[in-house]
C-alpha positions as CSV (number, residue, x, y, z in Angstrom):
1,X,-61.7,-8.3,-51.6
2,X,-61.4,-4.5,-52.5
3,X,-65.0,-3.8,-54.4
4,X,-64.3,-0.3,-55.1
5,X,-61.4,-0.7,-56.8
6,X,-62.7,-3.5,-58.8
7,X,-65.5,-1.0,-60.1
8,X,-63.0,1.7,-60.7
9,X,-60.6,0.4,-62.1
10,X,-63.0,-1.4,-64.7
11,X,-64.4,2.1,-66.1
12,X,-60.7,3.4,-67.2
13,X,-60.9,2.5,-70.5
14,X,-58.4,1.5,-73.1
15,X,-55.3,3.8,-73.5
16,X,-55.6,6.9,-75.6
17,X,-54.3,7.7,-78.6
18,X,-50.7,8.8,-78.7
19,X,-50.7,12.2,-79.4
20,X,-49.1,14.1,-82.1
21,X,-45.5,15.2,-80.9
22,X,-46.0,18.4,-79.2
23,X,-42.4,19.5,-80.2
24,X,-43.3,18.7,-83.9
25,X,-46.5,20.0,-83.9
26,X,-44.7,23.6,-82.8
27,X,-42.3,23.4,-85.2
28,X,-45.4,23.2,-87.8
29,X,-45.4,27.1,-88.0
30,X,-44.5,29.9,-90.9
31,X,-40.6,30.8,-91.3
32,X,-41.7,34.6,-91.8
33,X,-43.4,35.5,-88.6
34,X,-42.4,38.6,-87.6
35,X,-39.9,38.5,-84.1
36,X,-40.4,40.2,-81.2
37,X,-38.4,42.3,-79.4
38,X,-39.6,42.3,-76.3
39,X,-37.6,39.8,-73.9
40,X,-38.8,36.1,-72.4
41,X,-40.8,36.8,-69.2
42,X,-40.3,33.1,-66.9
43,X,-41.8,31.3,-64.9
44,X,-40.6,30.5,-61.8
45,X,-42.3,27.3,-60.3
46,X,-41.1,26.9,-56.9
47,X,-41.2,22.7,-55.0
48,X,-43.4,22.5,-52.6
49,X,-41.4,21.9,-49.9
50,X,-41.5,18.3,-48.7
51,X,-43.2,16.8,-51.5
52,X,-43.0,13.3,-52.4
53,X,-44.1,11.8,-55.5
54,X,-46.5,8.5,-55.2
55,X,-47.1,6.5,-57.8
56,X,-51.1,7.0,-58.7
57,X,-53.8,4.7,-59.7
58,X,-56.6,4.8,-60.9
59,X,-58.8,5.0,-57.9
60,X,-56.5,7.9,-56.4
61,X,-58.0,11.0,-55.1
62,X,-56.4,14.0,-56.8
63,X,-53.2,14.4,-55.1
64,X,-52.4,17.6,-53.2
65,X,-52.3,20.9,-55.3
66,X,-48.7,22.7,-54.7
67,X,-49.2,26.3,-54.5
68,X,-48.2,27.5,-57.7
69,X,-46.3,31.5,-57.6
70,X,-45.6,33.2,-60.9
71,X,-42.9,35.9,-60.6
72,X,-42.4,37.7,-64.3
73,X,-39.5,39.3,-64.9
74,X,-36.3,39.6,-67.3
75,X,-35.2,36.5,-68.2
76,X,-31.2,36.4,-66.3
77,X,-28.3,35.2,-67.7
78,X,-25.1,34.1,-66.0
79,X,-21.4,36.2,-66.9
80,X,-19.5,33.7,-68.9
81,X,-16.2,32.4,-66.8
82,X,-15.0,29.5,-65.5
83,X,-17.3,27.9,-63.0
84,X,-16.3,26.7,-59.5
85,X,-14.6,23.1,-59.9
86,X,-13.3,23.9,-63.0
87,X,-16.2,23.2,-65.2
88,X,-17.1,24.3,-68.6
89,X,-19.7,26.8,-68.6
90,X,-23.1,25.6,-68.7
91,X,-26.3,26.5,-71.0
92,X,-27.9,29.6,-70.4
93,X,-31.3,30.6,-71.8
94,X,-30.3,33.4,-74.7
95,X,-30.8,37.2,-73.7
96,X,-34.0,38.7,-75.7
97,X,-34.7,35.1,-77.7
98,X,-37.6,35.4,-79.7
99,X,-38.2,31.7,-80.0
100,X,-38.0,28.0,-78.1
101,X,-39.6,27.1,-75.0
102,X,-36.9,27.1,-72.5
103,X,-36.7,25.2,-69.2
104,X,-34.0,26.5,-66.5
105,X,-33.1,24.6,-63.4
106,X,-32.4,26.0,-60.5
107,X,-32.1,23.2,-58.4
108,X,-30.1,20.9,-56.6
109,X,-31.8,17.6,-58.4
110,X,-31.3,16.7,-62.1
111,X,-34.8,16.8,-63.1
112,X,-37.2,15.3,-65.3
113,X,-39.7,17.4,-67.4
114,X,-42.9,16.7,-69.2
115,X,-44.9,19.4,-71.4
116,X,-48.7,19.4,-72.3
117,X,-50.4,21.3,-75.0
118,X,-54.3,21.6,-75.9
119,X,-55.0,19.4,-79.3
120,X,-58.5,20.1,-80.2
121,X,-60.5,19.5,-77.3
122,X,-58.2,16.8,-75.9
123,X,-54.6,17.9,-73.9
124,X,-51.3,16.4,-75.3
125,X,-48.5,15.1,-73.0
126,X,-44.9,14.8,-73.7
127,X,-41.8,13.7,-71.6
128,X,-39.2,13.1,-70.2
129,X,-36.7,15.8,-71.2
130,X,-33.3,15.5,-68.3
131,X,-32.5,18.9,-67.1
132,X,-29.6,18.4,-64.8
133,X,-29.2,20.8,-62.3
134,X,-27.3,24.5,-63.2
135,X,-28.5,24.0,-66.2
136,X,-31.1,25.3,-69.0
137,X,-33.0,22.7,-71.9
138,X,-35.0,23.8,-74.7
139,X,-37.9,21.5,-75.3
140,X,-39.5,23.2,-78.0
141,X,-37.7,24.3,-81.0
142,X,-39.2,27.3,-82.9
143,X,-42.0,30.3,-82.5
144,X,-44.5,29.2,-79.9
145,X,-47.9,29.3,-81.3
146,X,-49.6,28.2,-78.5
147,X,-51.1,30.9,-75.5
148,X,-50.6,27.9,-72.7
149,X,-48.7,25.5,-71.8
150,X,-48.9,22.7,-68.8
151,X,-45.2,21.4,-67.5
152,X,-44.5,19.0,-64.5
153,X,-41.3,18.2,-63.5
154,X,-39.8,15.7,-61.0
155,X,-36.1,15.0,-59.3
156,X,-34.1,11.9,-60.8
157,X,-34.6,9.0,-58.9
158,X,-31.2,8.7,-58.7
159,X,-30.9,11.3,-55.6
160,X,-31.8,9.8,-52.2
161,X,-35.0,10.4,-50.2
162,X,-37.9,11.5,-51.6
163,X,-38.7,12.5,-55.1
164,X,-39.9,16.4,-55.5
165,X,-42.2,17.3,-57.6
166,X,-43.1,20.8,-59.2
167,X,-46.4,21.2,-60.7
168,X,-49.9,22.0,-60.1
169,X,-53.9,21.1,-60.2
170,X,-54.0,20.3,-63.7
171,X,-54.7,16.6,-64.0
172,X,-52.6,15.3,-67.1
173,X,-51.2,11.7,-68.2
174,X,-47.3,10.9,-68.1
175,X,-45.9,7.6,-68.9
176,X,-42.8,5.8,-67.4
177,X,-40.5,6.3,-70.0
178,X,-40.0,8.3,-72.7
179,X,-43.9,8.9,-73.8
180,X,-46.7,10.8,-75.5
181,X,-49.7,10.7,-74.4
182,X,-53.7,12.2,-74.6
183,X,-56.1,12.8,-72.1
184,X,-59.3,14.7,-71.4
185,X,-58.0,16.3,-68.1
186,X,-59.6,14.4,-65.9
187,X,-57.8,12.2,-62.9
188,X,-57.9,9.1,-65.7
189,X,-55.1,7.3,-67.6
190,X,-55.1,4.3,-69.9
191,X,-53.0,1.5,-68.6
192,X,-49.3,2.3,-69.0
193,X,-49.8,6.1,-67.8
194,X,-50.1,7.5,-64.7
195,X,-52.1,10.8,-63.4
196,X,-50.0,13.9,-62.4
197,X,-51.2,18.0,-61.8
198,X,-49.1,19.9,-64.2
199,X,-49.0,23.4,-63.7
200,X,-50.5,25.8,-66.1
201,X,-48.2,29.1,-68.1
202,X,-49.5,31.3,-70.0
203,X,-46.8,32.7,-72.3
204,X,-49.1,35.9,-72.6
205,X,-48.6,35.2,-77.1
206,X,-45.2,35.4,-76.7
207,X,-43.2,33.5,-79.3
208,X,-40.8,32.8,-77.0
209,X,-40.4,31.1,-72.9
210,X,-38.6,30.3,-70.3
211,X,-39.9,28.4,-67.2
212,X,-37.3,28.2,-64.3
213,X,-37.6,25.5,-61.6
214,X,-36.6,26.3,-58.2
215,X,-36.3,25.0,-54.5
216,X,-36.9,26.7,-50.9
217,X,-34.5,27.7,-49.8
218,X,-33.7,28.9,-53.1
219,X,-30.5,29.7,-55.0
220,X,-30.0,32.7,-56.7
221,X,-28.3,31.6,-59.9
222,X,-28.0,29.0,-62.1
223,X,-24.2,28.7,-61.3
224,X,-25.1,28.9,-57.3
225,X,-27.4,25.7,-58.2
226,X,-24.9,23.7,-60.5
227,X,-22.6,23.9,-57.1
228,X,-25.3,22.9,-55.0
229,X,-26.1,19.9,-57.4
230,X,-22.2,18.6,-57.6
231,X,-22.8,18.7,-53.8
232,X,-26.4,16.9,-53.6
233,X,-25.2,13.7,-56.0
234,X,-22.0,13.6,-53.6
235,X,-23.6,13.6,-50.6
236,X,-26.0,10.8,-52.3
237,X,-22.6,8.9,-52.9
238,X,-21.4,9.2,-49.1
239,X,-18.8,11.7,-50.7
240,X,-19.5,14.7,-49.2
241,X,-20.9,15.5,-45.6
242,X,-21.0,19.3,-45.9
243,X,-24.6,21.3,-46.3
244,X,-26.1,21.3,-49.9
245,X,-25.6,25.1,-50.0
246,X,-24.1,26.3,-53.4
247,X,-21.1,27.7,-52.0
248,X,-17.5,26.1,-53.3
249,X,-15.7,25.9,-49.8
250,X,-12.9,24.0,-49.0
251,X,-15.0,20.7,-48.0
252,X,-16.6,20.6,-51.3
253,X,-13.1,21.3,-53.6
254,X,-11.4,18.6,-51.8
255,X,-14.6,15.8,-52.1
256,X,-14.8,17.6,-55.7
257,X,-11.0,16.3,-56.7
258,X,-11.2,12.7,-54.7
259,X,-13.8,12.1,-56.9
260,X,-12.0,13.4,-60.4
261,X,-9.6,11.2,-59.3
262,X,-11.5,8.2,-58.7
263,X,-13.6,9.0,-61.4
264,X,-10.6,9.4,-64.5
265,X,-12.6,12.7,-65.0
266,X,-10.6,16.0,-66.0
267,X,-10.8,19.1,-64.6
268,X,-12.2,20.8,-67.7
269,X,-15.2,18.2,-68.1
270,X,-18.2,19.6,-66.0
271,X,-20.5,17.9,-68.2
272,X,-18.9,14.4,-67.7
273,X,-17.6,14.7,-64.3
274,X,-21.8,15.4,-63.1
275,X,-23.1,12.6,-65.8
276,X,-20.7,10.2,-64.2
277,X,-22.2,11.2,-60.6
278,X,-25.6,10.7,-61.6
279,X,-24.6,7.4,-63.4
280,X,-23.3,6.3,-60.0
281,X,-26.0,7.4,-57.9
282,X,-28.7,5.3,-60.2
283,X,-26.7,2.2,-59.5
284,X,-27.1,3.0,-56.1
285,X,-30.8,3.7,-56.1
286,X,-31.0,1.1,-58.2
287,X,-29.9,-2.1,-55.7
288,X,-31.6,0.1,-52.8
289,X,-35.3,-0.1,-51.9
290,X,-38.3,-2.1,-52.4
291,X,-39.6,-3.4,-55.5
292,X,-42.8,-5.1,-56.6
293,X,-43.4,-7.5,-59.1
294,X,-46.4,-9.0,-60.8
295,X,-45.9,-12.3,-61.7
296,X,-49.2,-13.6,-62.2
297,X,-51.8,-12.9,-65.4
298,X,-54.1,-10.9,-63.2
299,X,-54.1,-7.2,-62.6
300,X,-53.2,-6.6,-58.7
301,X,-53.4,-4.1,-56.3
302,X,-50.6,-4.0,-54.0
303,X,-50.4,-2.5,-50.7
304,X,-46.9,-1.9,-48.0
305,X,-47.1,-2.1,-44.7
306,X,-44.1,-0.8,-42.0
307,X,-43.4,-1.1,-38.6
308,X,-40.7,0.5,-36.3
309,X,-40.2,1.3,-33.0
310,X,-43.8,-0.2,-32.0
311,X,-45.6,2.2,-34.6
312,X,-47.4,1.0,-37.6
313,X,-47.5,2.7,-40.7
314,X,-49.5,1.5,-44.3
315,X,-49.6,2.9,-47.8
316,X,-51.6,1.6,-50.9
317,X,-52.6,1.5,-53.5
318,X,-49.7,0.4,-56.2
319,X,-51.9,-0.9,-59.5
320,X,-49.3,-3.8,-61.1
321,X,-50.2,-4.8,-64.5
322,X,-49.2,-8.6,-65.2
323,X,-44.7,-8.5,-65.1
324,X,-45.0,-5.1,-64.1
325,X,-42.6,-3.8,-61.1
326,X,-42.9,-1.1,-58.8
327,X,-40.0,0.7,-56.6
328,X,-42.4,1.2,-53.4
329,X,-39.5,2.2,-51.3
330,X,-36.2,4.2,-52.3
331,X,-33.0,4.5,-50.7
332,X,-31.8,1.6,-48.8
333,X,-34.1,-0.6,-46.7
334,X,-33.6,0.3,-42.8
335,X,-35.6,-2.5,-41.0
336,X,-35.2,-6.3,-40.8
337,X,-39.0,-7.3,-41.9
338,X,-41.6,-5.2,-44.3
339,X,-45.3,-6.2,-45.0
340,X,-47.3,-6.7,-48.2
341,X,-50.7,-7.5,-49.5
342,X,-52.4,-8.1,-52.7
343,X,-55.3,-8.5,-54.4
344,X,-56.0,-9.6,-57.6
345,X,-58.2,-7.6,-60.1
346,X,-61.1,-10.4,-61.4
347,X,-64.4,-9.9,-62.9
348,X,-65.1,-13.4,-62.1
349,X,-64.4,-16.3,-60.2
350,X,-62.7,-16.0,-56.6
351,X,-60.2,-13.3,-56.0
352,X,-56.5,-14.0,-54.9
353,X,-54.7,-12.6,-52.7
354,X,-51.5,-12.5,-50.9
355,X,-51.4,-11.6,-46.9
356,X,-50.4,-13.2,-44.0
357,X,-51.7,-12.6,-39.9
358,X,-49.7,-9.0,-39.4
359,X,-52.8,-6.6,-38.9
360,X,-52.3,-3.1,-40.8
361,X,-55.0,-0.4,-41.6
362,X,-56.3,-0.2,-45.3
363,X,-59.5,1.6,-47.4
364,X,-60.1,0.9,-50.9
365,X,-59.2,4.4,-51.9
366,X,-55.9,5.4,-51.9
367,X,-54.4,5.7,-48.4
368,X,-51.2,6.3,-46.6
369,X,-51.7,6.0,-42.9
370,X,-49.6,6.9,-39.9
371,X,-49.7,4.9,-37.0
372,X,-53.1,3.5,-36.6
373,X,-53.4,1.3,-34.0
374,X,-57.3,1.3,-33.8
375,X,-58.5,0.9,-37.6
376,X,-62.0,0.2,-37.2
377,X,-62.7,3.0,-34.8
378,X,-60.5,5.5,-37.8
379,X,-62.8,3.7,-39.9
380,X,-60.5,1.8,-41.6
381,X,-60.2,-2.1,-42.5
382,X,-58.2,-4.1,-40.5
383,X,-55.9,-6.3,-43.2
384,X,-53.6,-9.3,-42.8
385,X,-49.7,-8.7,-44.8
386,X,-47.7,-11.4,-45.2
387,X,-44.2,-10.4,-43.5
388,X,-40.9,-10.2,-45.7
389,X,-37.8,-11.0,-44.0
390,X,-34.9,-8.5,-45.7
391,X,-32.2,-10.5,-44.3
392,X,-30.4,-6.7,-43.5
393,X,-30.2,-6.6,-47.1
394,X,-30.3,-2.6,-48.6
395,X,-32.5,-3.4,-51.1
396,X,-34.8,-6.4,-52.5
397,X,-37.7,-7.5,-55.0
398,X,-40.6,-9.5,-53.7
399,X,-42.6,-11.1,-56.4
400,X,-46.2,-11.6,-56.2
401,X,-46.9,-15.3,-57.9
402,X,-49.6,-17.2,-58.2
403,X,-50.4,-20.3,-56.5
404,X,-49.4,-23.5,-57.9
405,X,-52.7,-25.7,-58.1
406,X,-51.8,-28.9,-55.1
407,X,-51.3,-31.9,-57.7
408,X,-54.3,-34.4,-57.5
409,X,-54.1,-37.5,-55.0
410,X,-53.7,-41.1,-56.3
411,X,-56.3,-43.2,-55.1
412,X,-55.3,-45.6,-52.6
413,X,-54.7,-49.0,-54.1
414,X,-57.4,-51.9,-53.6
């Protein structure tokens, strides 16, 4: 049904070998290198605004390359206090450090982060490390030996809308879970991983570094963005209507002690009161959405279709190995009836697949579509998805099965 990414998908390989542990494999160093005085110099990745993270395959394009801005400087710390809402202070990267790779966040999303190092003439991937927002994580303990590094982060899927992303054009393999991983920097991953661009930091042979993520419009400490992410996992919760804008006004105090109520958190615990938040806001993301699943013992590709307010839109293609599941849709499902199709991933014998008469626009690379109404003449395919009825529910799971062989008929009697 979809050639192309039959033969694509048939020259990834096997997965690679797990690589070494990049945090180990720093920590593999002589106690009695000499320190340096001279203070961490960050990196300040900024989101690209409006970025949303799609789950690759391996017939993808290479996705869009953010523009990546490196702004050196001192590496900041925040006057101890007591933080707005009563919090404990939060981890701040240490003035002058000599060693550990340091990641701030200057966000409003807790954050995932992933690390690649060159190992030989391979590149090593390692992840997920949680940075919740306000905060600073090191990743790498000890004297950094290496020149370069590669990072990608992403926002928790616990926060609603889309998931941002910083990184860059370096094409490097990160798993779902907690993973290691090698690949040769090319767009291709083993099954299991998925293709991201990291961005690339040179530490200029410093021993120690600090890479600070940050957001547009941005906020101009790491206390500003602790506020602004107390605010962003409220509002995710319905629990706060006010602008995600750092500042502890009166709107924000009062949603900020409903919730320590509700919550049995004290005023002292920061740390708890925001884990507790983000706990919530997974459970919510969690029954939300759209989820594929793979039932079958085939490989399938999976494709979405949408409709609303007479326009179309499609997006493909989600690569399910057999019992795997995919979120294709966050936050809570808006319209009565989404579309799917499938097709199975066969070297021989006839291929499956799973549509129905609904006409959407397809290709066999990678494609997200916006109202195409005339898909031969955009020279696209014109594909039939089966409809899903939601039933108004917020979120569901459609399972793609395969089809029960029709039992035999008995002869007729003589």
């Amino acid at each position: 049904m979809i050639p192309s990414l039959r033969r694509l998908a048939l020259l990834i390989g096997t997965a690679f070998l797990l690589a070494s542990g990049i945090a180990q494999a720093q920590q593999d160093q002589p106690s009695d290198a000499p320190p340096t005085s001279a203070p961490t110099r960050p990196a300040v990745l900024p989101m690209t605004p409006g970025s949303e993270l799609r789950q690759p395959t391996a017939n993808n394009p290479k996705p869009t390359k953010p523009r990546i801005v490196s702004a050196p400087g001192s590496a900041a710390t925040t006057p101890a206090g007591k933080t707005a809402g009563g919090a404990i202070q939060p981890e701040r990267p240490a003035k002058n450090a000599t060693s550990d790779y340091t990641f701030c966040n200057r966000t409003s999303y807790a954050v995932s982060v992933a690390v690649g190092i060159r190992n030989g003439g391979l590149l090593a991937t390692r992840g997920w490390w949680s940075v919740p927002a306000g905060e600073c994580r090191v990743v790498i303990k000890g004297e950094l030996k290496q020149p370069t590094f590669y990072t990608f982060a992403r926002s928790s899927f616990a926060h609603a809308g889309p998931i941002r992303t910083w990184g860059g054009s370096q094409m490097l393999c990160t798993g779902k879970g907690t993973f290691q991983a090698t690949s040769d920097g090319s767009d291709q991953c083993g099954p299991g991983y998925e293709v991201q661009g990291f961005a690339r930091v040179d530490t200029e042979g410093k021993t120690a570094w600090t890479t600070t993520l940050a957001e547009a419009p941005g906020f101009k400490s790491l206390e500003q963005a602790r506020v602004a992410g107390l605010q962003r996992l409220l509002a995710d919760l319905g629990r706060f209507e006010g602008t995600v804008d750092g500042v502890a006004g009166p709107k924000f105090n009062e949603a900020l002690a409903q919730v320590r109520t509700a919550l049995g958190v004290g005023s002292g615990d920061g740390a708890g009161l925001y884990n507790k938040l983000l706990a919530e806001a997974s459970k919510n993301q969690a029954a939300a959405g759209l989820t594929f699943c793979n039932r079958t013992q085939d490989i399938i590709w999976s494709a979405l279709g949408l409709e609303a307010q007479g326009k179309k839109r499609s997006m493909g293609w989600w690569r399910l190995q057999p019992g795997q599941c995919e979120k294709v849709i966050k936050d809570r499902l808006s319209e009565r009836f989404v579309y799917a199709f499938a097709a199975a991933e066969r070297t021989e014998g006839p291929a499956e697949t799973w549509g129905g008469p609904k006409q959407f626009c397809t290709r066999d690379a990678s494609f997200e579509i916006e109202d195409a109404t005339d898909c031969a003449g955009r020279s696209f395919k014109s594909t039939g998805f089966l409809e899903i009825d939601t039933g108004g529910r917020g979120g569901l799971t459609f399972e793609f099965a395969a089809r029960r062989e029709e039992a035999p008929t008995a002869p007729p009697a003589p």
